[in-house]
C-alpha positions in Angstrom: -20.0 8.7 0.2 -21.0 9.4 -3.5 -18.6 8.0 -5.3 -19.2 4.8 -3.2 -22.4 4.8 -4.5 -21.5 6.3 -8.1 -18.3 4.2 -9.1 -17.0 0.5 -9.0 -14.4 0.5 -6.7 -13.2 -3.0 -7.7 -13.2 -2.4 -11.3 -10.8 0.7 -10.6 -8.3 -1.1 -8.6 -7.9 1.7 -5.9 -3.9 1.4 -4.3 -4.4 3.1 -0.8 -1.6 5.9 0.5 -0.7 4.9 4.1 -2.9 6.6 6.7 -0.8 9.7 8.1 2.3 11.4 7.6 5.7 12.3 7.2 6.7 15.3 8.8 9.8 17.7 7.9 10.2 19.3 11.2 13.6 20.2 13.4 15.6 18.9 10.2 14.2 15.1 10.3 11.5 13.2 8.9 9.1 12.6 11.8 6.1 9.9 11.4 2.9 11.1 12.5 0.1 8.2 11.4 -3.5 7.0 12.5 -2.7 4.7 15.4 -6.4 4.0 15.0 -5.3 1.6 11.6 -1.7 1.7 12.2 -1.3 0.6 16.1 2.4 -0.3 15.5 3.5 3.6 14.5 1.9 4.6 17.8 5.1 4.8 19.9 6.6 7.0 17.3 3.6 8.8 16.7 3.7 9.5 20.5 7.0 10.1 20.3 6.6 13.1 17.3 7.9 16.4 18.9 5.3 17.7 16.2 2.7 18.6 18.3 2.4 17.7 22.4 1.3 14.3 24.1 -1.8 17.3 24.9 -2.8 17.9 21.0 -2.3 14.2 19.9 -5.0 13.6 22.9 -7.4 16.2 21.4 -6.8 14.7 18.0 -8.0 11.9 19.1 -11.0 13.3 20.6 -11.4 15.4 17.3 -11.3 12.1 15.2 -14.0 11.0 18.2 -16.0 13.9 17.2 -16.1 13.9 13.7 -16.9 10.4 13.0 -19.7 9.6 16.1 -21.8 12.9 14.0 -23.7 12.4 10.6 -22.6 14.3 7.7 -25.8 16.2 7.9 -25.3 17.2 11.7 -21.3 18.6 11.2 -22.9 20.7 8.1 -25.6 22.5 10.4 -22.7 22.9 13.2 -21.4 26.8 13.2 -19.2 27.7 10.9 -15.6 30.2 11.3 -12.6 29.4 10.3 -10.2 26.2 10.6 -7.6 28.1 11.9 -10.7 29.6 15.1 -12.3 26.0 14.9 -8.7 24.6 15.7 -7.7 27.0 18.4 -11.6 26.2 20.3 -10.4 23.1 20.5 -7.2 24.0 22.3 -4.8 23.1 19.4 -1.2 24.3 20.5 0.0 26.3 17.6 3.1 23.7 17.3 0.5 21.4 15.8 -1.1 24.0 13.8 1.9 25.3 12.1 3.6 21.7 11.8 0.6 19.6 10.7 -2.7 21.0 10.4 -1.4 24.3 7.8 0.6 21.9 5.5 -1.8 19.0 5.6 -4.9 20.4 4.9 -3.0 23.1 3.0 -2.8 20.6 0.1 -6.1 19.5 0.5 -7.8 23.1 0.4 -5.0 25.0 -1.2 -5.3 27.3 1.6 -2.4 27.3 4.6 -3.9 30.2 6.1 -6.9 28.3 7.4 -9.2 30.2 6.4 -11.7 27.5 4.8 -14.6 26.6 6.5 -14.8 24.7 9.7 -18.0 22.6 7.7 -15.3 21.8 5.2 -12.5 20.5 7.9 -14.8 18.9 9.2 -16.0 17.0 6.7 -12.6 16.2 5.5 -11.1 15.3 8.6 -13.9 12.8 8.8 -13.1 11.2 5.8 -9.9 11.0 6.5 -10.2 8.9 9.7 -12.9 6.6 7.9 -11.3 5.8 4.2 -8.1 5.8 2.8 -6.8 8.3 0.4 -6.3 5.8 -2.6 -5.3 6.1 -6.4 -6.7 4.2 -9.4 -4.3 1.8 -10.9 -4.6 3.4 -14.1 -4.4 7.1 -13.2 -7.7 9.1 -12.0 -9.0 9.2 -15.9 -10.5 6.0 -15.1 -12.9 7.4 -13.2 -14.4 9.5 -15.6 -13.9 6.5 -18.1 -16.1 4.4 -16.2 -18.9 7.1 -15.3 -19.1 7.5 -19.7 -19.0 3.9 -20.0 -22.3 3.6 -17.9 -24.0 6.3 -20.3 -26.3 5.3 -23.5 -24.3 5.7 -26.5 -24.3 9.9 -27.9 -24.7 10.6 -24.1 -21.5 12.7 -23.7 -20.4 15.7 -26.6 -17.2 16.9 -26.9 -15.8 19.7 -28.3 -19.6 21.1 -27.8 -20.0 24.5 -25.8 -22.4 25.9 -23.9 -23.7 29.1 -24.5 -26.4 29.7 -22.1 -28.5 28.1 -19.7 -32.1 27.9 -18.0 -33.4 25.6 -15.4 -34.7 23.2 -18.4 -32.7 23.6 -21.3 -29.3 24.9 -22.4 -28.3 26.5 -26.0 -25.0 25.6 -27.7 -22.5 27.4 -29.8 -23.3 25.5 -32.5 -27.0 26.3 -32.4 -28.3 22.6 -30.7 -30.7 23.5 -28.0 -31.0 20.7 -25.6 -33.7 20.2 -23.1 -34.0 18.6 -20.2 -36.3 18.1 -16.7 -33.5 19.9 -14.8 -30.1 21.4 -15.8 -27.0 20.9 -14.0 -24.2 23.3 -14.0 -20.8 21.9 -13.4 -18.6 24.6 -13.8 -16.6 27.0 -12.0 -17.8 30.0 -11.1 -16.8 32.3 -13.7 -18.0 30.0 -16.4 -21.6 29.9 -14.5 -21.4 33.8 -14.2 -21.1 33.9 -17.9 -24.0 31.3 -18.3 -26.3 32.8 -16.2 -25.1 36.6 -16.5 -24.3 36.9 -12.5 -21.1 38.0 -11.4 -18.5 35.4 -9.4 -18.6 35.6 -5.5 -16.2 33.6 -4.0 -13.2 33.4 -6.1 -10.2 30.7 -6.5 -7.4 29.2 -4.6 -4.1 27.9 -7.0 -1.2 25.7 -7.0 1.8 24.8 -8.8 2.6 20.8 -9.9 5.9 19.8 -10.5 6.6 16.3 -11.6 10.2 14.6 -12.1 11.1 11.3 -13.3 13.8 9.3 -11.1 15.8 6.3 -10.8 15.0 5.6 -7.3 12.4 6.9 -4.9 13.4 9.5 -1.9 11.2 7.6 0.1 10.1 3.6 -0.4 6.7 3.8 0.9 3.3 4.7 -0.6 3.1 7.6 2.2 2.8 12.1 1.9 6.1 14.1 2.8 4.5 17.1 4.3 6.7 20.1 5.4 6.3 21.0 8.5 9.0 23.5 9.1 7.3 26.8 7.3 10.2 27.7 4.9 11.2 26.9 1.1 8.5 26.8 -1.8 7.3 23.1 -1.3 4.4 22.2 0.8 4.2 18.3 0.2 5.1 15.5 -2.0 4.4 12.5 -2.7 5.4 9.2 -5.1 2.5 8.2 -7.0 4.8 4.9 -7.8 5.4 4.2 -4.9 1.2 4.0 -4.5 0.5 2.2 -8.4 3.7 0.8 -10.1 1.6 1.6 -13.3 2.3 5.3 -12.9 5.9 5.4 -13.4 8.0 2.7 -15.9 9.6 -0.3 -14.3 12.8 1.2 -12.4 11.8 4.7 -12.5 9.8 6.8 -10.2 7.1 9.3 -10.3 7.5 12.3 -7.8 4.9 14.6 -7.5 5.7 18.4 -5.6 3.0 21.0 -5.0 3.4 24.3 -4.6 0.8 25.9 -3.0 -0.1 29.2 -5.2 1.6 30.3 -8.4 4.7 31.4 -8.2 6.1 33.9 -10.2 9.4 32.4 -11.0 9.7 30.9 -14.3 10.2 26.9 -14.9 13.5 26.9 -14.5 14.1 28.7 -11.3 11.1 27.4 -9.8 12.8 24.2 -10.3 16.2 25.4 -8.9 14.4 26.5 -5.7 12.3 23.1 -5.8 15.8 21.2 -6.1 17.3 23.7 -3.5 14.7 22.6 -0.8 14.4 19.0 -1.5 18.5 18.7 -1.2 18.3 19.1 2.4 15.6 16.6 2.7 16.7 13.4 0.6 20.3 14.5 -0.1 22.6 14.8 -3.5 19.8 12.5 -5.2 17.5 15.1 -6.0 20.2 17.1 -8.3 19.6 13.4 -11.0 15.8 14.0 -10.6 14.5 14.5 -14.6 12.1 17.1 -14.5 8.8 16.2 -16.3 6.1 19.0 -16.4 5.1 22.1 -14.6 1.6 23.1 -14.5 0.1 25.8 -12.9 -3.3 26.3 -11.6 -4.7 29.2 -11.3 -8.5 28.2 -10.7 -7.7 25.0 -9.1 -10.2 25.2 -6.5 -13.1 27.5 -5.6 -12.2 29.7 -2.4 -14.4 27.8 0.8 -14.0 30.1 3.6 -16.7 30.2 6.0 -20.4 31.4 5.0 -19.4 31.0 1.0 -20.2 27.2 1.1 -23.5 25.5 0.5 -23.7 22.1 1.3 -26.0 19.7 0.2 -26.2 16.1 1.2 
């Protein structure tokens, strides 16, 4: 809801993913979507051997759940686990395993389930209201338009910070700036550092690989999630498939995380990405271009139940 209020939604040009998705599971590509905004995929939604014609009713009664309740009432709810949360609600571990641990997997980096139930949630809620969407011009627009609002001198860079209080902060280069209130948004161990206290909650990681290709392994703007519990990948998706502005006309962007960092180097990892993929889209793959590997350590702060404060 804030960055409805915060940001111009026209202005970036937001290109919406389809609601749902595709499924590796038994060797096939399985479609499991929001018949809520996709009626005509409900036969084959129905029809996904993902998860029982019992789970996809308590989905639906989830999705009930989640959106008829306030943010502010699902944050005082009490808090486990997904994975206890999920099993309450009488999820077959089918579903779990198929859809629940590599979906939100790539949302929370975590396909143990172990985040909060606050956090699913919330999430889940989302989900059923919005669409997952990209800028046109890749997500640095975002942050270009919040600077853009700002009064000139508004934004350093290359500035540190040293220390902070609650109404001013002290830079490496000896500026002390002062303010009503201070915000800190940093990770954990910077603010540790900042405020000499010691990091609580630690960090979940993953692994981006990117290749360039001459035709997409799927035409559309949908997430490939693997459902099947083997190989290194955990989803994918083509960005291009989303914007056309992300890839050059007649190539594709494709987009693989790998939950965690693996300890492979580049090249195998790629090997083993390649290996995977092979069985999914075919011979294909092997004329993918690899682009760029990052991995991400610190990519987001550990949200298991009780670690969390929410604020609304």
């Amino acid at each position: 809801p804030e960055a409805r209020r915060q940001l111009d939604y026209d202005r970036l040009q937001l290109c919406k993913f389809e609601p749902g998705a595709l499924i590796r599971y038994q060797g096939r590509f399985r479609r499991f979507s929001d018949p809520w905004r996709r009626p005509g995929h409900l036969l084959g939604t129905v029809a996904a051997p993902v998860a029982s014609l019992a789970d996809k009713i308590r989905m639906g009664l989830l999705r009930n759940d989640v959106c008829r309740k306030s943010i502010d009432q699902l944050q005082q709810r009490p808090e486990m686990s997904t994975a206890m949360a999920l099993r309450l609600r009488g999820f077959s571990p089918r579903v779990i395993d198929a859809f629940f641990r590599p979906f939100l997997g790539g949302i929370f980096l975590d396909n143990s389930l172990e985040t909060s139930s606050r956090m699913f949630e919330f999430v889940f809620r989302m989900f059923s209201l919005g669409a997952a969407a990209l800028p046109a011009q890749g997500m640095g627009s975002i942050a270009a338009q919040m600077a853009a609002a700002l009064p000139d001198a508004m934004v350093q860079c290359g500035v540190c910070v040293e220390t902070g209080k609650s109404d001013h902060v002290v830079c490496d280069n000896g500026q002390v700036i002062t303010a009503r209130n201070v915000v800190m948004a940093v990770d954990e161990a910077s603010m540790a550092g900042l405020v000499r206290s010691k990091p609580v909650n630690g960090w979940r990681g993953t692994t981006c690989v990117y290749y360039a290709a001459s035709a997409p392994p799927v035409e559309e703007p949908t997430l490939v999630i693997n459902g099947e519990s083997d190989g290194l990948v955990n989803n994918l998706c083509v960005p291009s498939q989303v914007s056309g502005t992300y890839a050059p006309e007649g190539k594709s962007l494709i987009s693989v995380t790998v939950l965690g960092i693996p300890a492979a180097e580049d090249a195998i990892l790629d090997q083993q990405i390649r290996s995977q993929l092979v069985g999914w889209f075919g011979k294909q793959v092997q004329e993918w271009e690899p682009l760029r590997t990052y991995r991400i350590p610190a990519a987001l702060p550990f949200q298991k139940a009780g670690s969390v404060s929410y604020t609304h």
